[in-house]
N, C-alpha and C positions, 0 to 999 in steps of 0.2 A: 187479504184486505183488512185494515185496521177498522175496530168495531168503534164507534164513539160511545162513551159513555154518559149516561143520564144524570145529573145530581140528583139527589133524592131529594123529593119534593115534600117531606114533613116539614115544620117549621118549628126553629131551632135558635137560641138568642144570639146575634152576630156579634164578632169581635172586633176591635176597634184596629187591629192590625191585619193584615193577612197572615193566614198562619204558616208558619215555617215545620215542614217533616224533615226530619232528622233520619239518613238510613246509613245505615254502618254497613263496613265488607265482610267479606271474606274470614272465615275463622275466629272472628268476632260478635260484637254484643252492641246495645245502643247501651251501654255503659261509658262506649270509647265517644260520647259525647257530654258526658258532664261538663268539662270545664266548659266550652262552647256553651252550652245550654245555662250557665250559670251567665257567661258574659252577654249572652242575648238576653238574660232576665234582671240584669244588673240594672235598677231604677235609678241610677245616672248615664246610665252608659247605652246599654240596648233597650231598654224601658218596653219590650216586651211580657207580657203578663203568662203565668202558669199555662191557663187553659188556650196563648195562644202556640205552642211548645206541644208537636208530635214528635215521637221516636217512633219508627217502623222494625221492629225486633223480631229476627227470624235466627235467633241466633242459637238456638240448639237444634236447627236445620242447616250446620255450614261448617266449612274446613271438613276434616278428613273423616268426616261422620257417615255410615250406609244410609241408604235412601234418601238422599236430598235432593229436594228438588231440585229443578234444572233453573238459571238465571231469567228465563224466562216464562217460567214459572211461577219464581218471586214477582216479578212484573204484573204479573195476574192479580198476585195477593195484596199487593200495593195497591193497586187498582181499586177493590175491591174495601181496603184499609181508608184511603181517601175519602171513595165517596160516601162510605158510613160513618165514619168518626170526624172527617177534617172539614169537607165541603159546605157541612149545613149548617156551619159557624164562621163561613167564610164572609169577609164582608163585602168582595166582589166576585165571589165564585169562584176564584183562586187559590195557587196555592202557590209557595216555594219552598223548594226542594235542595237541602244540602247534605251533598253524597261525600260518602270517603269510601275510595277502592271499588271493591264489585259494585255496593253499592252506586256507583254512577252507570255502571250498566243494568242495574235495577230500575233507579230513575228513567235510563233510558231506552227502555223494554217495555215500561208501563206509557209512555211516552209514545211513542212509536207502533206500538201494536195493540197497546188498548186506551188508545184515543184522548193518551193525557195531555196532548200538545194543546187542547180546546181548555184544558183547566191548568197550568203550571204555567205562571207568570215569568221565576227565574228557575234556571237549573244552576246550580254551581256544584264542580266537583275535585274533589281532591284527591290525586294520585291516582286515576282511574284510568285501568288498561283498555282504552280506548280503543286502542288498534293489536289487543294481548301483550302478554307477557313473554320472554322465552322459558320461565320457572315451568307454565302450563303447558308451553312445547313439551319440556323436557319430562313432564309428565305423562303429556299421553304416550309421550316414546317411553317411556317407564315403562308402560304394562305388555308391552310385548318385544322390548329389549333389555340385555343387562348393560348397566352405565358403568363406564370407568371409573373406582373408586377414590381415584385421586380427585378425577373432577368433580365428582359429586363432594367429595372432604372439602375442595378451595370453595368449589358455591356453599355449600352451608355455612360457610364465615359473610357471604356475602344477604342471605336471607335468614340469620336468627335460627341457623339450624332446623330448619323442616323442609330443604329442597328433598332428603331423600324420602320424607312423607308425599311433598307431590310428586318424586316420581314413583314410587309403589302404591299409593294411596288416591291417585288422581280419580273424582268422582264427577259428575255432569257437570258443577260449577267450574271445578278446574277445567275439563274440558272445553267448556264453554267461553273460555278465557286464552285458550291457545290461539296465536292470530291467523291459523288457517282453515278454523270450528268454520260449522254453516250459522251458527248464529251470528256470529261478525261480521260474517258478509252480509247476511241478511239485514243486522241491524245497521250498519256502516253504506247501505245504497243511499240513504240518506242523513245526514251526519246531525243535521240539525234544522228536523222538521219543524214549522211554525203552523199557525193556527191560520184558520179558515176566516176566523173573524175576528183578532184581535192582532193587528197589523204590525208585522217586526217581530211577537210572541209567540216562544219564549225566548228567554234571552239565555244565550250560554255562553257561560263563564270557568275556564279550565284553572286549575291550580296544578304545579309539579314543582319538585323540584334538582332533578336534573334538567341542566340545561339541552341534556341532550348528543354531545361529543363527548362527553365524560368515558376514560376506558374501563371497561368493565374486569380488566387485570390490569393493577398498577403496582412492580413491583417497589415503588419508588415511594406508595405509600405505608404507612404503619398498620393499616389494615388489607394490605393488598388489591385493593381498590381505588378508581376515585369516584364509585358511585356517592351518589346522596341518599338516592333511593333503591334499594335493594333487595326489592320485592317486584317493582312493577320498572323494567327495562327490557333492552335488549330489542325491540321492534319500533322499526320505525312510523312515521304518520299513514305509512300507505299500506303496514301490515306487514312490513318486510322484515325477517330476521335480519338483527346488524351488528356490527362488532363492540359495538360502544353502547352508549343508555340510549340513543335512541329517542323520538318524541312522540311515543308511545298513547301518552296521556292527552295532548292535542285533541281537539275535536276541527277539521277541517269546516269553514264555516262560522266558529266561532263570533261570538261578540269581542269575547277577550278572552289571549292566552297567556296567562300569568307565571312565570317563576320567581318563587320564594326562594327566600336562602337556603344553605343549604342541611334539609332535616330529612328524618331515617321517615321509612314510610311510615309504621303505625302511630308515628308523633303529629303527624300534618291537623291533625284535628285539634292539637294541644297548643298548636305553635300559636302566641300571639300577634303576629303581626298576619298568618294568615285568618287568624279567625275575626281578626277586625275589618281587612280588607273583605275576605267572605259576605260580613255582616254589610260593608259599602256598599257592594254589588247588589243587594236587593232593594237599594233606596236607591230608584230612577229618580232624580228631580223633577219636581212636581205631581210624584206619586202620595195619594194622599190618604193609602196604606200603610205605610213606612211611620217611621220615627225622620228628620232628617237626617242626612249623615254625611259627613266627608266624601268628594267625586273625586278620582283620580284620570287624568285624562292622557294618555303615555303616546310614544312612537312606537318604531318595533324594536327588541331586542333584537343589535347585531353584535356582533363577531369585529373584537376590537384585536389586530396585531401589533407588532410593534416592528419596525421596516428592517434595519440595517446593523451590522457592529461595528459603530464608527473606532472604537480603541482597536479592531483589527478589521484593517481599511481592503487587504486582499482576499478576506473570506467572506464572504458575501450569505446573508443570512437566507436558510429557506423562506421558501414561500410560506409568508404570516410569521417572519421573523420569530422572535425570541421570546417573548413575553406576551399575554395572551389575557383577553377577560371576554364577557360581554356584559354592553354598556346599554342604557338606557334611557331618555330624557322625559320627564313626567310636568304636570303642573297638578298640583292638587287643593283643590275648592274646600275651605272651612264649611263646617256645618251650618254654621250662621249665616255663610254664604258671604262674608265680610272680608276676607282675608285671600289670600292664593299664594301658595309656596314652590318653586321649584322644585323637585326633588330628582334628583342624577343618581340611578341605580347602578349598580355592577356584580356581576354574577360571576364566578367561575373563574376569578382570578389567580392566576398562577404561570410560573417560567415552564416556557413550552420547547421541546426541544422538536420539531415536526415532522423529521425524518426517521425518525425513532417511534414516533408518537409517547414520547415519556413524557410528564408531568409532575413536577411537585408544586402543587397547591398552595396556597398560602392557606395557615399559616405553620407550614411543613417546608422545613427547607433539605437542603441535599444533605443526607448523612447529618453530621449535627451541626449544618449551619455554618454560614458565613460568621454568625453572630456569639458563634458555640455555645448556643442551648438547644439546636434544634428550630429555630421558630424565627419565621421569616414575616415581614407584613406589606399590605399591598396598601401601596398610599396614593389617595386622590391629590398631585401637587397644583392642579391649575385647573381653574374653572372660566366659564366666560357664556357670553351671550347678552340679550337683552330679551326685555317686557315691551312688547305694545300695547296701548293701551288704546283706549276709545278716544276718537279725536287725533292719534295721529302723534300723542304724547309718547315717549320710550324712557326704560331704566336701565340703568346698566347691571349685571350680575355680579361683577367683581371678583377676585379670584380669592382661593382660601386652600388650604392646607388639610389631610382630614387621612386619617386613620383606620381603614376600614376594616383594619384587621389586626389585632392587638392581642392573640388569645394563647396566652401560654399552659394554659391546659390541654391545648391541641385539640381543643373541638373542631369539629371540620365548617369554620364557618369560612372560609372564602369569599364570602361574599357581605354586601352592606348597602347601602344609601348613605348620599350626603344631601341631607336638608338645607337649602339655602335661607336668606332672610324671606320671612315674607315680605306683603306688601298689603296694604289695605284697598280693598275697592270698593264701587259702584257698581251696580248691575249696568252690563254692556259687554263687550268681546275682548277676549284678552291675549296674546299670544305670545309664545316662549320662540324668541327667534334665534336663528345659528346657535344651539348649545353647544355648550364644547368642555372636554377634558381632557386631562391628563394623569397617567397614573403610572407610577413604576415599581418594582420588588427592589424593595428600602436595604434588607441589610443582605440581600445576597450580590450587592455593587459594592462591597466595603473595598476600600482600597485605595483610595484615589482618584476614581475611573470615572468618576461622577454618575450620570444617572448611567452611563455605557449604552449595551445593548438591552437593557431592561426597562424603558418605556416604550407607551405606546401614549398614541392619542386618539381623540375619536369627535367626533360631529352629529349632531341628530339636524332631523328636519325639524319646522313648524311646528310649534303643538298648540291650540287653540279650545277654549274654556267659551263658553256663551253661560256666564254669571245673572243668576237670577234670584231675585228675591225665596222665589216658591219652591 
């Protein structure tokens, strides 16, 4: 039975925000939150103040150290950390909570079993094995089998060299993080418990960034992968080992499950476009804890193919064709609340071969390219939809041209946004109707062939903004 906890009843001067705790993972420090914590206190930007800025630091209790507590555990100490230092400075009793890695199963231990779902407003977490790791599989098989040294040589290209620490070194937290531990089941019967009296809360908000079919051996890449993340993969939402990344980091339930481009796990705290969206997700409109902040209001990421090889009309392409992304249609609300911009996501773009399951990514092309340097790019060629607007008025979106992937230093970004114009408004209801794109891999069709077998197109639903002043 979950205990609820008491705020402490001294009295204590209140802050003009709610405060936000900061808890870092796995083998690490709340160091791995500077930059974050610089841009949350940034007086144009997050206008956040000093004392309203916890870190939760348990970090010469973690990674492959004797006697560490168990993850649930730390949940205790959190627990315990809040309601002494954070709560009697709260200015509605609240709190929010932004995790990286174990971390988010700290947040949500303390959550779940000791009664922080009555005090924690938002939860947001980044890269957190949700549903385990296979690194911590393969570690608790570490302590009472020996691993094949080749496999363990390829995984440690793929986790920064210490999978053979988790597997000989695997201690309660690793354990605790395997997806067939009792504490996942136990913490996982319910994925995102809310509060008794504060309706809808808390809210949670997932960050990752594999999309999730990513192979987790690619020999077709430069690194022999095509994870993003390469620490926390390998199980899927329901706890299942899988051959691929998997969507491990999901929380079933969620408010919203976000993927970012794509970044290596121990950077998700550092990346700026996750740390601004982060910073988004704890300004609910008309929260009047918050600073205001830009709302994003999206569909779901789907799974965009590309159909057919019309230059070779008797081979008929597998199932999900040739070229391969997912796409996404968003509207996203100025802070002023003045403005609204389209924004059309794409994740994971790259020429898919699917009988194979081979992949080169953009912007990695086959051997060295169509282009001969090596470097392919994935381009948005056609966009479309329209705005309605209140009253029954519409705008058209218009199409444009746009480069998502341009990167000849072979960073693994495959992925981008295309911002369209904005639009000025009025408070009232707004909605993004039939989006639509197009996108194909630019220089591996050189020849003639036009766009060939390397487009695809895609469609979202509805997406709908209720614009308000407050």
């Amino acid at each position: 039975m979950a205990v609820l906890a008491s705020p402490p009843a001294h009295a204590a001067e209140k802050t003009k925000h709610r405060p936000i705790v900061f808890v870092h993972g796995f083998n690490s420090n709340s160091n791995s939150w500077n930059s974050m914590v610089r841009l949350a206190e940034d007086p144009t930007w997050g206008k956040y103040s000093d004392n309203e800025i916890y870190k939760f630091n348990y970090g010469d209790r973690t990674g492959f150290k004797p006697n560490q507590p168990s993850i649930r555990d730390l949940g205790g100490e959190l627990k315990s950390f809040i309601d002494k230092d954070v709560l009697p400075h709260s200015p509605d009793g609240k709190v929010d909570i932004v995790a990286h890695s174990m971390g988010g199963l700290v947040a949500r231990s303390y959550i779940t079993f000791n009664g922080g779902k009555e005090y924690v407003k938002h939860l947001v977490t980044l890269g957190t094995p949700n549903h385990g790791t296979i690194l911590s599989a393969l570690g608790k098989a570490g302590q009472d089998a020996f691993f094949n040294s080749t496999l363990l040589g390829v995984l440690n290209k793929l986790c920064g060299g210490s999978c053979t620490d988790w597997a000989k070194n695997c201690g309660p937290q690793c354990g605790d993080m395997s997806p067939s531990s009792n504490f996942l089941k136990d913490l996982n019967r319910d994925e995102t418990p809310r509060s008794s009296t504060d309706s809808g809360y808390p809210k949670y908000i997932t960050f990752r960034s594999n999309v999730g079919d990513e192979p987790i051996l690619n020999i077709n890449s430069r690194d022999l992968t095509g994870l993003c993340d390469g620490v926390v993969f390998g199980v899927d939402e329901r706890g299942n080992i899988v051959h691929d990344a998997g969507k491990t980091s999901i929380l079933n339930g969620a408010d919203e499950n976000i993927v970012s481009e794509c970044t290596g796990h121990t950077e998700l705290p550092n990346d700026g476009w996750i740390q601004n969206k982060a910073l988004d997700a704890l300004a609910q409109p008309g929260d009047r804890f918050t600073e205001p902040r830009a709302y994003t209001k999206c569909d779901e990421l789907v799974k965009t193919y590309g159909s057919n090889e019309p230059s070779f009309p008797n081979i008929p392409a597998p199932s999900g064709g040739w070229v391969q992304a997912h796409t996404q249609f968003c509207l996203e609300v100025s802070k002023d609340r003045k403005e609204i911009t389209p924004v059309f996501r794409v994740r994971g773009c790259g020429h898919y071969r699917s009988a194979a399951h081979v992949w080169y990514y953009a912007p990695e092309g086959y051997k060295n390219g169509l282009d001969g340097n090596g470097v392919f790019s994935c381009e948005i060629y056609h966009t479309d939809g329209s705005i309605y607007r209140p009253g029954g008025a519409s705008s058209a979106l218009g199409s444009d041209q746009h480069s998502i992937v341009t990167n000849s230093a072979m960073q693994p970004a495959r992925a981008g946004e295309l911002r369209l114009n904005s639009e000025s408004v009025s408070p009232g209801t707004y909605t993004l109707h039939a989006p639509q794109l197009s996108f194909w891999i630019k220089q591996w069709d050189q020849g003639g062939l036009g766009r060939g077998d390397n487009w695809a197109s895609a469609q979202g639903g509805d997406v709908t903004v209720d614009v308000r002043n407050s």
